[in-house]
N, C-alpha and C positions, 0 to 999 in steps of 0.2 A: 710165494710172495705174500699172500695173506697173512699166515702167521710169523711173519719178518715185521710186518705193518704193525699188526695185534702186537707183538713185543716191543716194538719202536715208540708205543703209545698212540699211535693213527689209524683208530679203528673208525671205520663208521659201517662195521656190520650189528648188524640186529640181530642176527645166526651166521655162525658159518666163524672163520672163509670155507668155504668148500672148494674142492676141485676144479670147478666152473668157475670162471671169469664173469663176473656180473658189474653191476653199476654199485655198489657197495666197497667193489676192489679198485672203481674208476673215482667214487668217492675217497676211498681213503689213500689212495697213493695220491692225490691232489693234497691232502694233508700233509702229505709225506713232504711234496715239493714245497709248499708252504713254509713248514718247518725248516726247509734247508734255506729259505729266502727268495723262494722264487713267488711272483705273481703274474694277474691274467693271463694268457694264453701260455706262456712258463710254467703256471701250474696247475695243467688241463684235466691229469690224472692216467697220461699216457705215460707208460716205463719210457722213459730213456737212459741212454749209458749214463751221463753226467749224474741225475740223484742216485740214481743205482748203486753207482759206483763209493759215492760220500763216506767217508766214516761216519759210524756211527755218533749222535751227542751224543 
């Protein structure tokens, strides 16, 4: 997932992604929903199917 993020442009790692799920992967998939137009609690930075899912912009 990380580097899907990293490629998409919604990074907020400072290293990595690594293997490990951290708050850097919770940061940046919240950019991710962002990006697709979601906000507050819509874009918490939990995966769900619906951003998952998005085509790419």
């Amino acid at each position: 997932m990380g580097r899907r993020l990293v490629a998409e442009g919604c990074s907020r790692y400072e290293e990595g992604p690594s293997p490990d799920r951290s708050e850097a992967d919770r940061r940046s998939y919240a950019l991710w929903q962002q990006k697709q137009g979601f906000s507050g609690k819509d874009a918490d930075g939990i995966p769900g199917k619906v951003t998952w899912d998005r085509p790419k912009s």
